[in-house]
C-alpha positions as a LaTeX table, in Angstrom:
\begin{tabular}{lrrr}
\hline
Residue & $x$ (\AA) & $y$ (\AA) & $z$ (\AA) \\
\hline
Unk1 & 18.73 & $-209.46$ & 30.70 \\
Unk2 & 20.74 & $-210.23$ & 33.61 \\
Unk3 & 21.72 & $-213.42$ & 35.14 \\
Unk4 & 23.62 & $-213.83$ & 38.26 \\
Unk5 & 24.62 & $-216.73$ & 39.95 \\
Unk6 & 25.59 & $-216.43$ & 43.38 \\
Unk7 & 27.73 & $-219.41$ & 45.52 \\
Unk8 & 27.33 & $-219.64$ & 48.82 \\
Unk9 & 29.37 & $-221.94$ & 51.54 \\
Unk10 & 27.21 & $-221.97$ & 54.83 \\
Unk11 & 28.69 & $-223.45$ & 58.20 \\
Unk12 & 27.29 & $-226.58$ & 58.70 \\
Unk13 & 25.77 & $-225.27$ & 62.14 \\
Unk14 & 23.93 & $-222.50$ & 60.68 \\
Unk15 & 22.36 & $-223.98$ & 57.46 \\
Unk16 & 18.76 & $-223.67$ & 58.71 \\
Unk17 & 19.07 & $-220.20$ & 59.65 \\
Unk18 & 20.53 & $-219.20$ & 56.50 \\
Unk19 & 17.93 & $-221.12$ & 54.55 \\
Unk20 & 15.44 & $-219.20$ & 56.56 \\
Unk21 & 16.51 & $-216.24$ & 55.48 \\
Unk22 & 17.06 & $-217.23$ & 52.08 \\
Unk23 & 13.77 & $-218.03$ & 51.71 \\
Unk24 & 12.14 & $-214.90$ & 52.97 \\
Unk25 & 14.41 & $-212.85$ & 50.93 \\
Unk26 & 13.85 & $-214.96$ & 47.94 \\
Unk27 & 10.30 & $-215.33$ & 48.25 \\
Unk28 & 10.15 & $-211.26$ & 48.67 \\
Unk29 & 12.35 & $-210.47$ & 45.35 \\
Unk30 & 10.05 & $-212.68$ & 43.14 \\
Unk31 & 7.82 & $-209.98$ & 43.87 \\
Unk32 & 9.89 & $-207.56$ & 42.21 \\
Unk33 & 9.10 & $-205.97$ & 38.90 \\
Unk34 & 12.39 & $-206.39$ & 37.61 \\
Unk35 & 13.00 & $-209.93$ & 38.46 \\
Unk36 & 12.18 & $-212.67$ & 35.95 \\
Unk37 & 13.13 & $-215.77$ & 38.59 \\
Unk38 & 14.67 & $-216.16$ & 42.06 \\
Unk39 & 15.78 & $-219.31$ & 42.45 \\
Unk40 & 17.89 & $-221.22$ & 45.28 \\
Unk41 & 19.50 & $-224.80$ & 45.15 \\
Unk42 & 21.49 & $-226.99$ & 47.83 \\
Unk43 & 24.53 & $-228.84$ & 46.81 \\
Unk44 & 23.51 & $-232.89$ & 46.90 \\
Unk45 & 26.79 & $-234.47$ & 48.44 \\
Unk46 & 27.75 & $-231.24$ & 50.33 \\
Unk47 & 24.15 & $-229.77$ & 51.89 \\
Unk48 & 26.65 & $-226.71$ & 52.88 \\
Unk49 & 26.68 & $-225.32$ & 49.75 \\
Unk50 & 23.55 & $-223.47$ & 47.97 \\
Unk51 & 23.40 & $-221.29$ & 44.45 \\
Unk52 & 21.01 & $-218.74$ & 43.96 \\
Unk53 & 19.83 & $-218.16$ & 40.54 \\
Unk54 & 18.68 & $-214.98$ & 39.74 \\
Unk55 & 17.52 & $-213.71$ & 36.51 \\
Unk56 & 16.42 & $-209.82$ & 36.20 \\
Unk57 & 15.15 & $-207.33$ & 33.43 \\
Unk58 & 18.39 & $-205.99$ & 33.69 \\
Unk59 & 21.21 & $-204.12$ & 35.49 \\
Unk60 & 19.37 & $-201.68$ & 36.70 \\
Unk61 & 16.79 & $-204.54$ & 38.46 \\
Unk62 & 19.89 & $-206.17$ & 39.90 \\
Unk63 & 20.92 & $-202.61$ & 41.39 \\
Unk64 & 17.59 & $-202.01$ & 42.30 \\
Unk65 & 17.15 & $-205.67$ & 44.10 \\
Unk66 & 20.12 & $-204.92$ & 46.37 \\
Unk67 & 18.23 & $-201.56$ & 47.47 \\
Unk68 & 15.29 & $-203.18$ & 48.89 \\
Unk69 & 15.04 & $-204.13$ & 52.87 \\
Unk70 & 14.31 & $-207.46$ & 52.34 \\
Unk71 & 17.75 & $-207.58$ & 50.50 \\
Unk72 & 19.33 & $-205.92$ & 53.41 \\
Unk73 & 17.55 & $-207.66$ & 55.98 \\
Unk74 & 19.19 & $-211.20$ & 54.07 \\
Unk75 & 22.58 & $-209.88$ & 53.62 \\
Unk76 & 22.71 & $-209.07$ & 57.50 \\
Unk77 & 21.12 & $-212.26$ & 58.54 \\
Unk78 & 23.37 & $-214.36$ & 56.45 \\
Unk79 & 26.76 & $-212.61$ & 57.40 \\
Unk80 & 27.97 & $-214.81$ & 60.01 \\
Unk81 & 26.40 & $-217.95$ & 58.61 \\
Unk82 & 28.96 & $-218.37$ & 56.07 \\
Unk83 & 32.19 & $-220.60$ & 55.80 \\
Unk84 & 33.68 & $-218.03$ & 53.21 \\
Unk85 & 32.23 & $-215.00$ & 51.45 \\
Unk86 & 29.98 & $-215.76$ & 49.00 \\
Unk87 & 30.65 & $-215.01$ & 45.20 \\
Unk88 & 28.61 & $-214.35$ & 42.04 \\
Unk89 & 29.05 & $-214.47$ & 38.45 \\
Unk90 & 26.83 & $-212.62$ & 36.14 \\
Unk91 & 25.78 & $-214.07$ & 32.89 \\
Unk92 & 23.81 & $-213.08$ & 29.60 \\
Unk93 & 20.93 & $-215.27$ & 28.05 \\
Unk94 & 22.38 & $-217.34$ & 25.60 \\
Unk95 & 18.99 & $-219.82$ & 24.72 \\
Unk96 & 16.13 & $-219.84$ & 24.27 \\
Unk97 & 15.71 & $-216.00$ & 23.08 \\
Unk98 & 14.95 & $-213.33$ & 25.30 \\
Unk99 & 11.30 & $-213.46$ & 24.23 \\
Unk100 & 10.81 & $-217.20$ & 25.50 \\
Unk101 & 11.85 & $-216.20$ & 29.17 \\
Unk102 & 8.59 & $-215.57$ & 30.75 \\
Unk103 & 8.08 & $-213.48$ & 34.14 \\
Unk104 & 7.26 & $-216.02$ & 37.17 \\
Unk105 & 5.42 & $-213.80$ & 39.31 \\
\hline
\end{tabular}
């Protein structure tokens, strides 16, 4: 399993086209075979800031995920929304077990 969390920083002016796009593209990936979740979350005190949670089958999902044209479609929708390049951290599951993470879609 893969995890990756991805940080975003959106200009203030553009935050409802990027969350637009965000939601298409997320939306579209949770009907991927090799995506467990596709989550996205908006910072509380600073509504410029959003995470995206993803959690695939594996590597070869994530690699796969960045292949598809609603992936591409996002990532060139998004590029001039942002206050900084965005940045992602990929992560392992730690708890519960790999057999308790269920697929959502």
């Amino acid at each position: 399993m893969l995890i990756v969390i991805v940080h975003v920083h959106v200009n203030e002016e553009h935050i409802t086209a990027f969350t637009h796009a965000t939601i298409e593209n997320a939306s579209n990936s949770l009907k991927e075979e090799g995506i467990y979740s596709f989550d996205v979350i908006q910072e509380q005190s600073d509504p410029t800031k959003f995470v995206l949670l993803e959690v695939y089958k594996d590597e070869n999902a994530a690699v796969a995920h960045k292949e598809t044209a609603h992936y591409m479609k996002w990532k060139d929708a998004v590029a001039d929304t942002m206050a900084e390049p965005r940045y992602s951290v990929k992560y392992h599951e730690f708890y519960p077990p790999m057999e308790n993470w269920k697929k959502l879609n």
